[in-house]
C-alpha positions as CSV (number, residue, x, y, z in Angstrom):
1,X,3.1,6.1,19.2
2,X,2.4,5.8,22.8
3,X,0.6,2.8,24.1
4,X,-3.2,2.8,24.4
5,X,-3.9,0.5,27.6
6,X,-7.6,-0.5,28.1
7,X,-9.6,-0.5,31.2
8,X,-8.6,-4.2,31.8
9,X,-5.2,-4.1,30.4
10,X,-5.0,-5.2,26.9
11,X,-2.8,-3.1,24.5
12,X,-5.3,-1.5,22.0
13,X,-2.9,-0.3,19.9
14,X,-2.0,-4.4,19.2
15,X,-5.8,-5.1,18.8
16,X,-6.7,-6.2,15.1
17,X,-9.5,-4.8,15.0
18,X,-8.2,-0.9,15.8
19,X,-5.4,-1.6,14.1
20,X,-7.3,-2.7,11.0
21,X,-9.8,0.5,12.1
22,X,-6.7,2.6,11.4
23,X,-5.6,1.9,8.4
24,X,-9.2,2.0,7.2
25,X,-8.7,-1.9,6.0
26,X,-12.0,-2.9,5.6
27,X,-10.8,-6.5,3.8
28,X,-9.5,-7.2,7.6
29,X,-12.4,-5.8,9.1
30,X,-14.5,-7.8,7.0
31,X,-12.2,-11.1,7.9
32,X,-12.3,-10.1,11.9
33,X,-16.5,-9.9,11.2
34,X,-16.1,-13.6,10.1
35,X,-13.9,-14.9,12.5
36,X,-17.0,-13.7,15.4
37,X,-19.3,-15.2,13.3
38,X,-18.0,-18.4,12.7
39,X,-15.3,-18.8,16.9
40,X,-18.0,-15.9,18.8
41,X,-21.1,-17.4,17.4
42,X,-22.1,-14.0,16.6
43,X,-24.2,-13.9,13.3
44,X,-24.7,-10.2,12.9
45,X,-20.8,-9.6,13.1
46,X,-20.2,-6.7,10.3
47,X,-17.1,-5.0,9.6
48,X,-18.7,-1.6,10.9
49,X,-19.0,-3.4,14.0
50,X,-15.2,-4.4,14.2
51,X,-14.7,-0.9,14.0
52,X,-12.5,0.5,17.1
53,X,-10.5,4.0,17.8
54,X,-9.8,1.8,21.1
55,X,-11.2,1.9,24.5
56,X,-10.1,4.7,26.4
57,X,-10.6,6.6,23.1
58,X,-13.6,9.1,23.2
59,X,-14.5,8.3,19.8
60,X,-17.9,6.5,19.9
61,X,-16.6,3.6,17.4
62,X,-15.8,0.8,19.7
63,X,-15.8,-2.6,18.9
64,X,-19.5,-4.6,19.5
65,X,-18.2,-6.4,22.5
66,X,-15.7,-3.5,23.9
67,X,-19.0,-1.2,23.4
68,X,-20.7,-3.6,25.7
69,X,-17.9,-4.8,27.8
70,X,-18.6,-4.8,31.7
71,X,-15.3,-4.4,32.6
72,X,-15.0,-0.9,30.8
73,X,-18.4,0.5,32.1
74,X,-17.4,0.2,35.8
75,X,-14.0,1.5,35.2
76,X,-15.7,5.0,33.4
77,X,-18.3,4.5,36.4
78,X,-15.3,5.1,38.4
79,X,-13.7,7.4,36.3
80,X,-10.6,5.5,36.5
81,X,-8.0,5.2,33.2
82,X,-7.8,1.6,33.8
83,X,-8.3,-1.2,36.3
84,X,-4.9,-0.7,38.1
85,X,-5.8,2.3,39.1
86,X,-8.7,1.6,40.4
87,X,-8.7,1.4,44.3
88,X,-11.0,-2.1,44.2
89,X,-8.3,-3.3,42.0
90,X,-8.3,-7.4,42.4
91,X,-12.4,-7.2,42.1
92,X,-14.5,-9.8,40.9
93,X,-15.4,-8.3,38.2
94,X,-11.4,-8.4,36.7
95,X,-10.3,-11.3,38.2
96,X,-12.2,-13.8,36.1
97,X,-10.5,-11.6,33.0
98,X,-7.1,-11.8,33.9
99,X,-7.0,-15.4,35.2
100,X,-7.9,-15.8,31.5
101,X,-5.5,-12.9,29.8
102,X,-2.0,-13.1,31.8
103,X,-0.3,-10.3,29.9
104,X,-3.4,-7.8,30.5
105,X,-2.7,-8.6,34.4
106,X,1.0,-8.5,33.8
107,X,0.4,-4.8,32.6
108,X,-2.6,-3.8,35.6
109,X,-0.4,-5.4,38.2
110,X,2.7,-3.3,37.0
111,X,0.6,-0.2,36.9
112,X,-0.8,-1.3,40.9
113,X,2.4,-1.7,41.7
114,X,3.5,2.2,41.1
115,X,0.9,3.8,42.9
C-alpha cells in the first residue's frame, strides 16, 4: 500500500488511530480514547471519535482533532494535497507544527524540494 501523506506531513497510514480504524479494532480504539482522556485532557474521547480513514481520505470519519485541525482546513482551502505543495509553504500556520514534528517536515521539505 502506498503512503497516505497528510496535509502537514505525517504518514497516516502509521497513525494508530487509522490503523486501528482499519482493522476495525475497537479494543485499540477504545485504549487511543483513553490515552486523550487521561495525556489530551479530553474527557469526551470515545473510540468513534478515534475513528480515521486518514486525512486526505474523503471519507467523513476523521479523527476529533484531525476533523478540526487548522492545518488541514487551509490546505483543502487551497485545494492543495499537502503543505509542500502549497506555494505559502514555510507559513505560520506549519511552522509552529513542524518545529514540533521533525519527520512530518522531513517529508514536506522533500516534497518542496521536487517542485
Amino acid at each position: 500500500m502506498s503512503q497516505m501523506i497528510a496535509y502537514c506531513g505525517l504518514i497516516c497510514n502509521d497513525c494508530p488511530g487509522y490503523i486501528a480504524t482499519q482493522a476495525n479494532d475497537w479494543p485499540a480504539l477504545e485504549k487511543l480514547a483513553e490515552r486523550a482522556r487521561i495525556e489530551f485532557n479530553s474527557p469526551n474521547a470515545t473510540a468513534e471519535s478515534s475513528l480515521c480513514d486518514g486525512c486526505i481520505s474523503a471519507s467523513a470519519r476523521k479523527c476529533a482533532y484531525c476533523a478540526e485541525c487548522g492545518i488541514r482546513a487551509c490546505a483543502v482551502s487551497k485545494g492543495v494535497v499537502n503543505c509542500g505543495l502549497c506555494p505559502d509553504y514555510g507559513c505560520e500556520k506549519i511552522t509552529g507544527f513542524l518545529n514540533m514534528v521533525p519527520q512530518a517536515k522531513a517529508t514536506l521539505d522533500s516534497i518542496h524540494a521536487s517542485l
